[in-house]
N, C-alpha and C positions, 0 to 999 in steps of 0.2 A: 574172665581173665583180662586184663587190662592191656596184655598185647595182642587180643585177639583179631584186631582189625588190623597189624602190623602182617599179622601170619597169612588171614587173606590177600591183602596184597604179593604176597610172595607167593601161595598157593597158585593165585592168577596164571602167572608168571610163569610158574612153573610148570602146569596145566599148556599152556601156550608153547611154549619153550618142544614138551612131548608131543604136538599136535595134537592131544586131545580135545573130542568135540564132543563128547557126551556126558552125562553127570558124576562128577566126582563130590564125594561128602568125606568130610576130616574132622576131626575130635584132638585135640590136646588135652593131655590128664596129668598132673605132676604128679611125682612120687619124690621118695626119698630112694637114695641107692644106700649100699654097706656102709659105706664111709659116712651117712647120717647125711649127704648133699643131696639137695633138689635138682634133680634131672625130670623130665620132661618126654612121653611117647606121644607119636603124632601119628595117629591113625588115620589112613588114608582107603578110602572106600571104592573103588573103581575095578571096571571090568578089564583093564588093561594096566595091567602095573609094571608090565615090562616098558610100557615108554616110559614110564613115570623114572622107572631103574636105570636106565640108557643102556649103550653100550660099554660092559665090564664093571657094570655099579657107579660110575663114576656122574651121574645125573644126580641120584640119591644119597652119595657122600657128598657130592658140591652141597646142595639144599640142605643137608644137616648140617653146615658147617657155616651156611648162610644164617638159618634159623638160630642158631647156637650163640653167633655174634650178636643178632639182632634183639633175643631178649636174654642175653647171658646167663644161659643155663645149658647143661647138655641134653641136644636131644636127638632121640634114637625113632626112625621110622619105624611103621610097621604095617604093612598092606593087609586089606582086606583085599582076596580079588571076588567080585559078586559077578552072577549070571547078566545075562544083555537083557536090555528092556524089549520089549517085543512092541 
């Protein structure tokens, strides 16, 4: 995808932003919604997905709303939360 290095710099960010220090892995996959428009889920891999949420969701609606601007389409998080590395 041709904004994919856009979304890393953001993911950074964002990562940084929730103190996280351990590995996060993300996937973006377009789809079409009802209305035939291309929107956009962003899958997000981590064993912590409450910082990545903040407190009251308001972390993970700023970042959609960041993402959303950035490659003009909408897009909808959607956490994986995975076990811890040993």
């Amino acid at each position: 995808m041709y904004y994919s290095k856009k979304i890393k710099d953001i993911m950074k960010q964002w990562k940084s932003e929730a103190n996280i220090k351990g590995v996060v892995l993300y996937n973006v996959k377009e789809h079409y919604n009802d209305n035939n428009e291309t929107e956009c889920t962003l899958y997000i891999s981590t064993n912590s997905p409450g910082s990545f949420i903040g407190p009251m969701g308001n972390r993970v609606a700023d970042y959609e709303h960041r993402i959303s601007l950035l490659i003009g389409k909408r897009v909808k998080v959607h956490f994986i939360e995975t076990a811890e590395l040993i």
